[in-house]
Each structure stands twice: as structure tokens, then as C-alpha cells.
N, C-alpha and C positions, 0 to 999 in steps of 0.2 A: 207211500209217496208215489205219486204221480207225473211221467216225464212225457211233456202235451208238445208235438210240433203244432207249425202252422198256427200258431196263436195271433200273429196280426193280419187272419183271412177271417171273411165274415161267419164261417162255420167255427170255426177254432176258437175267437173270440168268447163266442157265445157260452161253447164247450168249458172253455176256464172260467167265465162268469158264473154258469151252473157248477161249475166242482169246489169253485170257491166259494159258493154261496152255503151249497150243502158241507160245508164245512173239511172238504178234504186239501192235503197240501200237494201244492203243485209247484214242478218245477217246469216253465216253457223256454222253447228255445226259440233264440232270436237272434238275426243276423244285424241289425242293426238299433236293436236297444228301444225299439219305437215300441210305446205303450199304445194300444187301443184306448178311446175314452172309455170305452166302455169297463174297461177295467182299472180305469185311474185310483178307485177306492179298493181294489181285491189283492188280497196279501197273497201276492203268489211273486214266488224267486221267478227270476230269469238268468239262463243260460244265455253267454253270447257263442254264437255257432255255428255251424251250417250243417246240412242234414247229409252230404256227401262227403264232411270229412269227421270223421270218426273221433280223432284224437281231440275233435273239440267237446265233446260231450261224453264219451265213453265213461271217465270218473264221475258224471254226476247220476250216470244208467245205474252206478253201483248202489246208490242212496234210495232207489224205487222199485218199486215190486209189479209196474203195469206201464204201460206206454199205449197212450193216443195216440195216433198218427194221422191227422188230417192236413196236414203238409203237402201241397202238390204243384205241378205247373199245369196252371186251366185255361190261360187265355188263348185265345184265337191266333194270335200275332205275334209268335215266337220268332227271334232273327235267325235262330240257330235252331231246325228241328230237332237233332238230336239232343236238344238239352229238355225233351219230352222224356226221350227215355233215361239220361243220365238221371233227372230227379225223379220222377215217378214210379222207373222199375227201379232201375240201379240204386239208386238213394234209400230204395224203398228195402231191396235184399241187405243192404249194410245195416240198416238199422235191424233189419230182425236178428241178424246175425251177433250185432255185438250186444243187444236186448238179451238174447238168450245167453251169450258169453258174461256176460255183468250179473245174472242172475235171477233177470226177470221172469215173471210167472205169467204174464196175463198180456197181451199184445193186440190192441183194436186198431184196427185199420179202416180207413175210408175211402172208399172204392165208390163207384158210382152206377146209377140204375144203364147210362150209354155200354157197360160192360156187359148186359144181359140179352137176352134175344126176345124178341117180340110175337106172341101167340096167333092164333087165328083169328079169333078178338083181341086186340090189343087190350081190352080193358082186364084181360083175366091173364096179362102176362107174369110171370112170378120167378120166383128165383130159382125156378126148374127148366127155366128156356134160356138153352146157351147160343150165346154168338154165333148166327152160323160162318162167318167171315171175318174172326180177327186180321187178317191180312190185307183186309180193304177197308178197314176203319179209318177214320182220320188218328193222326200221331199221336195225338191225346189218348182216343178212348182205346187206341193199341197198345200206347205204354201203360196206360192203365188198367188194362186186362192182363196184360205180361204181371204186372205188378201185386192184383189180387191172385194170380197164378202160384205166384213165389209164395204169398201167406197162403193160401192154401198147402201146397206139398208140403211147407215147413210145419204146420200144425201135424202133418201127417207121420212126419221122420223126429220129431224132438217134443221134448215133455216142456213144453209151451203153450197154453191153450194161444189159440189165435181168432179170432172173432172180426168177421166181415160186415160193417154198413154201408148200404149203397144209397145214398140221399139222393130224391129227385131233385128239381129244381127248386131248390130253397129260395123263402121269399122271407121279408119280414125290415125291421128295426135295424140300425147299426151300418147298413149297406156300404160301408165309405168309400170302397172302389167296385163300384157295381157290378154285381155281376149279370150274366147275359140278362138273364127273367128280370134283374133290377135298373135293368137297362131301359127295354123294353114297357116296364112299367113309370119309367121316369122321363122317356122319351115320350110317352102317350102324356102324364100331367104336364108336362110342355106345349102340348097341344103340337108336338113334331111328327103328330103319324095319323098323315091323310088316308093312307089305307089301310087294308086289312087281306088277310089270304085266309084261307078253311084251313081247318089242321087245329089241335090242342096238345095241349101237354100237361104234367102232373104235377102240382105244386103242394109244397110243404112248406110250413111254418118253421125259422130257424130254432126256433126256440124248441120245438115238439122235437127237431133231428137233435138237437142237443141236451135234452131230458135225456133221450133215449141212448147216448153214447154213456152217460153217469149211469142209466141203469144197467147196460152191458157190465161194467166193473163187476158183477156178479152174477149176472144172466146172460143168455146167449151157448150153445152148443162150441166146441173147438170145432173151426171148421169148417163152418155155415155161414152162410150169406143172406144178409136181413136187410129189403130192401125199405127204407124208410121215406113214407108216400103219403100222400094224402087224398088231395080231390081233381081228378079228372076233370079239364074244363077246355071248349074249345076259346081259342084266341080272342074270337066275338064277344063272347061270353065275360071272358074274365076285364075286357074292356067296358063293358056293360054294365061289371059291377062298381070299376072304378070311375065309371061316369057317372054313379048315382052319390058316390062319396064325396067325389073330388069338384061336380057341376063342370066335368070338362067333355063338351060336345066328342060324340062318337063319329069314328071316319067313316067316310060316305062311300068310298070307294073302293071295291072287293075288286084286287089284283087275282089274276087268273096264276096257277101254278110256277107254268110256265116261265111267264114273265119275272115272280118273285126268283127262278132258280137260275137266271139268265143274269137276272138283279145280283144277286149274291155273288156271282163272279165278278162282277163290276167292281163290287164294294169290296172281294178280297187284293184285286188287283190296285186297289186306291188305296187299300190302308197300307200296302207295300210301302208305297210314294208317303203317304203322310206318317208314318209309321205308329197309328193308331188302331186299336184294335177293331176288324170289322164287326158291322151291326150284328148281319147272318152270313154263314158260308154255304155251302151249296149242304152239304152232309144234314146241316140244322135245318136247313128248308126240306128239307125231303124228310126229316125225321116230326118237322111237324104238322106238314101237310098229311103224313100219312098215319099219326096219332101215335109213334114209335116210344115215346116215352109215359103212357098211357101202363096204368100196371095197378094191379091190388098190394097192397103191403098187410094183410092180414097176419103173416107170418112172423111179423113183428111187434105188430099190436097184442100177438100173445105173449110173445117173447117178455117184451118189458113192459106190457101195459102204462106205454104212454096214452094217454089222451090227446087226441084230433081237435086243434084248435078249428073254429070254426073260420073259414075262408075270408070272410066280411069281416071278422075282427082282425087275420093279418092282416088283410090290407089297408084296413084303417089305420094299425101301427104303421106300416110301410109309407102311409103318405103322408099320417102326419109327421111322420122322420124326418123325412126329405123334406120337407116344408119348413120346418122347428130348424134345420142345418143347410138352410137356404142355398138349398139344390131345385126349388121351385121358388 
């Protein structure tokens, strides 16, 4: 048996639709009972719960032998910073804590590629370049390094394997509360993005990151950290492609660094006031201006031999999604 947080986030969904396809049982936790459609037909129980308080879930850790955790706080526009690190680190050591006291064996976590350090070329970054400044991260990719911290040391002091994924910027089907890249791609087939800046980043098919979480259940080292990636693309580039799918005109106008990083304070200072999550904050601009999520995931492709959907077919899934559930 199977006990899967984060089941109504666009990676988790995914995760339970592939574990319940290949036929395992799963039990996800949910704080308010809301089904994904996507999973409207998958015979999978639900926990009602939360991931910070133990005593709601504890008894059903005893019925499972593995735990997904793809459960996190990711948005941009948090009221209370610290509620980064109550669920992401904190949330994150109780659960390994009462996982190994319940009796489980096999503990995957998802961690993310913002937690690793970026090479000389960025495109040959990999899961041997550490952070060099957890301290100057934004609260996210802090509590989220505190976070894959704790599952590390833990795999090291107790007889739990623990197994690290760090998914780039997932893209794909299913998107229902968009995240950044699905933002970005959905603000563009609106025809709401007159510009463009230099800079790329590394995009993954949800579906390839969540093959690859069902194949960890029995692959993957204690321990280790598998960053799960696909195709390096500058921002032009992948607008490029979606103008040849979607027939929606490419922006004409290439924003200078500067101005986009100048930009991004604006927009974090305005979603303050409208209390909407901003588009980019400064941390994102500089991380894609300077290609920082840019990385090989070879290390994983041996791991669990998933296969690399090819780019042009997610993105076709992705707009005709959005299309079909009249977000365009």
C-alpha cells in the first residue's frame, strides 16, 4: 500500500493516476476531500488530513509499506512566510518521522532542481552541484533544501530507504491551478505577452516526472538525489514552438535584463495589494536570464528508464488542455 501526499497538485495528481493505473493501491491525503478530475475514475481511498498534524494520518501510515511525498507550499505569494518552512521542512521531518515509526520501508520525496547548484555550463549542471548559498534563497527553495536535508541525514541514521526527485519545471495536461511554466504558457496563448527577455529553462513532461516517481518504488539508491529533466530551451524558443501549434503571433519586443528585474519588483509589490500570486519575482528573473535551471538528468534516465516525451507532443497536450477546459 501506498500513502501519496499532495494528491490535488498538478505533479501528485498525475503520480496517483499512474500508480492507480499500473494497478497499485493507494491511499492520498487530503485536506478537503476535493477529487482531481483527473482522477474521478481511480479507485484510490482518501485520507482527510493535513500533513503537519500527525494524529490525522498516523493510523492509516500503519496499512503502507512507501510514502510519496510530493506535498509542498510553491507559490510565490505566501501571507505568512513561515508557513514555507512549517510545511515544507517541518511537515516534511514529521512525516518521515512517523513513516518510519508506523513501519514503513521505502520513503520518496520531492525536492526540486531550485535546491541544486548550477555548473560552469549550466547545461551540464547535475546532482553533484550543491547550493552554494542556501541562506540567500528565496523561502521556498530554503525550506526546501532544509527539507531534502532532513531526508537525506534520515536515510543515513535509520533503516528506511529514502529516495530524492527533483523535477524541473513540469509542464503538460491537467494544469488546474497553473503553475509558474503553466502560467507563462497560458498567458502567451492569450496573446498577454508582448515581450520576451533571453534566458531558458528546463522543462519536463508531467507525465515522464510521474512514470518516474512509480518507478523509484523499486529503483533509485537510499539517499540520492535524481533530478528529473528533460530539454533545455531558451524562452524564445519554446514561444516559437507554441506559435507554430497554437497560430498565436510571437512578441516582438525583447525586454533588456534589467528592466524585466526592475519589472518583477513591481509585480511582487502589486500582488501584495491584489493578493495574487506574482507573474516573476526578481530570484526567477535572474534564474532565467542566467539559464540556472538549465541541467542534464542522465542520472535518472538510467535510474528508472523512463522515456523523454518529446517537447512538441507536451506541448500540444498542454494547449490542447487548456483549450478543451476553456482557459483559452
Amino acid at each position: 500500500m501506498i500513502f501519496l501526499t499532495g494528491v490535488n497538485g498538478f505533479l501528485g495528481s498525475h503520480v496517483a493516476f499512474k500508480l492507480a493505473t499500473a494497478g497499485h493501491r493507494v491511499i492520498a491525503l487530503t485536506r478537503n476531500g476535493d477529487v482531481p478530475e483527473l482522477l474521478t475514475d481511480s479507485a484510490i481511498e482518501y485520507c482527510r488530513g493535513d500533513l503537519c498534524d500527525t494524529a490525522s494520518y498516523e493510523d492509516v501510515l500503519s496499512r503502507c509499506d512507501t510514502v510519496i511525498h510530493t506535498a509542498a507550499l510553491a507559490s510565490f505569494d505566501a501571507a505568512d512566510l513561515g508557513d514555507y518552512y512549517r510545511i515544507n521542512h517541518v511537515g516534511t521531518r514529521m512525516l518521515l518521522e512517523t513513516s518510519y515509526n508506523r513501519g514503513v520501508r521505502r520513503f520518496i520525496h520531492t525536492s526540486t532542481r531550485g535546491v541544486l547548484g548550477v555548473a560552469a555550463q549550466p547545461e551540464l549542471s547535475d546532482e553533484s552541484c550543491p547550493l552554494p548559498s542556501p541562506e540567500k534563497a528565496d523561502d521556498y527553495v530554503k525550506s526546501k533544501w532544509l527539507a531534502e536535508r532532513e531526508v537525506r541525514e534520515f536515510s543515513q541514521l535509520h533503516d528506511m530507504d529514502c529516495i530524492i526527485l527533483s523535477p524541473t519545471a513540469l509542464i503538460g495536461a491537467h494544469d488546474r491551478k497553473p503553475t509558474p511554466i503553466g502560467r507563462v504558457v497560458l498567458s502567451f496563448l492569450q496573446q498577454k505577452t508582448p515581450f520576451y527577455m533571453d534566458g531558458g529553462l528546463n522543462l519536463v513532461d508531467v507525465e515522464d516526472a510521474a512514470d518516474a516517481f512509480v518507478a523509484a518504488l523499486s529503483l533509485g539508491e537510499n539517499g540520492h538525489t535524481y533530478i528529473l529533466g528533460n530539454v533545455n530551451i531558451p524562452l524564445y524558443e519554446l514561444f516559437k514552438k507554441l506559435s507554430e501549434i497554437a497560430s498565436v503571433p510571437l512578441p516582438r519586443i525583447r525586454i533588456p535584463f534589467l528592466a524585466a528585474y526592475i519589472g518583477s519588483y513591481m509585480m511582487v509589490a502589486t500582488s501584495k495589494l491584489t493578493r495574487k500570486a506574482p507573474f516573476a519575482t526578481p530570484k526567477k528573473v535572474v534564474s532565467l536570464f542566467r539559464n540556472h535551471s538549465y541541467c542534464k538528468s542522465s542520472k535518472a534516465q538510467q535510474a528508472f528508464n523512463v522515456p523523454d516525451t518529446p517537447l512538441d507532443v507536451t506541448l500540444m497536450r498542454t494547449c490542447s488542455w487548456f483549450k478543451e477546459n476553456s482557459y483559452i
